[in-house]
C-alpha positions as CSV (number, residue, x, y, z in Angstrom):
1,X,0.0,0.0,0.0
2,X,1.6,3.1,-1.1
3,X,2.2,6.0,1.5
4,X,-0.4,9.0,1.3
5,X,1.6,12.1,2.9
6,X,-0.6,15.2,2.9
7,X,-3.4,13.6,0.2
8,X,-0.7,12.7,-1.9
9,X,0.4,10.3,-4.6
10,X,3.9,10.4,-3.3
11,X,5.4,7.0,-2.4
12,X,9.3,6.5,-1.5
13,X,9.8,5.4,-4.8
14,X,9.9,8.7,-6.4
15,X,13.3,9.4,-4.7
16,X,16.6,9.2,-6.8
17,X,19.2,6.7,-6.4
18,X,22.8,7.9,-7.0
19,X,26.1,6.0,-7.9
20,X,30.0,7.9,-7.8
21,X,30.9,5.8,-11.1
22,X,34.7,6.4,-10.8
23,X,34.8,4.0,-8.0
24,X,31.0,2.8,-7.8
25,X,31.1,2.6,-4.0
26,X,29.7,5.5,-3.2
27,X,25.6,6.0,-3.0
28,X,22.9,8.5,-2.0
29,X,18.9,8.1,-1.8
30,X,16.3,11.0,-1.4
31,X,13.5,9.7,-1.0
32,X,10.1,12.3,0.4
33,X,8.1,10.4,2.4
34,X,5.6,11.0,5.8
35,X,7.4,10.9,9.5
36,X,5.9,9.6,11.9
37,X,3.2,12.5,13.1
38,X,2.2,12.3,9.0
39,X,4.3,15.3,8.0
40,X,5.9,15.5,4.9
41,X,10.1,15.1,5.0
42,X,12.5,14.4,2.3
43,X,15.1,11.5,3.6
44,X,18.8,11.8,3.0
45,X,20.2,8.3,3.1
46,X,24.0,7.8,1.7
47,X,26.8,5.0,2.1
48,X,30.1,4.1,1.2
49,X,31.4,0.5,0.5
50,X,34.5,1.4,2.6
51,X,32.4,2.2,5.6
52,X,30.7,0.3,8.1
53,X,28.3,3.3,8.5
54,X,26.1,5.1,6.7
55,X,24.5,8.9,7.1
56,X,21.4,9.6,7.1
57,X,20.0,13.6,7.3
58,X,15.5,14.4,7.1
59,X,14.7,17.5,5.9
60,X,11.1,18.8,6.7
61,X,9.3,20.4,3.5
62,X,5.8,22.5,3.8
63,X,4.2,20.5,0.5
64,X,5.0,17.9,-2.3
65,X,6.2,20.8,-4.8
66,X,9.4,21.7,-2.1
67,X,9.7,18.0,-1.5
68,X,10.2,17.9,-5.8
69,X,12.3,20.7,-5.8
70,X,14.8,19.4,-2.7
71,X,15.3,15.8,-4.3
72,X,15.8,18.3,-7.6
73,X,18.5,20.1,-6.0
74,X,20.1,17.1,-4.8
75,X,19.9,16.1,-7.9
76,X,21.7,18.5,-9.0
77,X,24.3,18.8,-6.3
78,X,25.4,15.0,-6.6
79,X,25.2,15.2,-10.5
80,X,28.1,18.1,-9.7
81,X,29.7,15.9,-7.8
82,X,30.3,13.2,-10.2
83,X,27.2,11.0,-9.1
84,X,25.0,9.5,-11.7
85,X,21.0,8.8,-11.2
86,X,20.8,4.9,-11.5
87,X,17.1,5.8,-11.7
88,X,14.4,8.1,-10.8
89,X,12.0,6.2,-9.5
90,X,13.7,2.8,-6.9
91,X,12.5,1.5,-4.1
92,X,13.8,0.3,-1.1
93,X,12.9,-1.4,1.9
């Protein structure tokens, strides 16, 4: 059953996924999604292969367009950083 945030369509799989090809062990997620009081937050999850840990950061956004436009930025800032979008919709569990 998908998640409903706000009277949404929005589900976690409309996040991006993010690979750093030069050494393909480095990888981000954003995907928006409720918290748990129903409000709407973009998650921040990202790993390296050479770590044992991973970080993860939640950003609170008022509506689904500033949740579009953060995962866009991100986007944007990884793409900079020599990430590329393995997809733009993935799921994960």
């Amino acid at each position: 059953m998908p998640l409903n945030p706000v009277g949404s369509q929005l589900t976690p799989a409309d996040g991006q996924l993010f690979v750093r090809p030069a050494d393909g062990r480095y990888y981000w997620i954003a995907p928006p999604a409720p918290d748990l009081f129903g409000d709407l937050v973009v998650e921040c999850w990202y790993v390296s292969l050479h770590s044992r840990r991973g970080q993860y950061r939640c950003h609170a956004v008022p509506d689904l367009a500033a949740a579009e436009k953060l995962v866009g930025e991100i986007g944007r800032l990884r793409r900079r950083h020599g990430y590329l979008a393995l997809s733009s919709a993935c799921t994960h569990s």
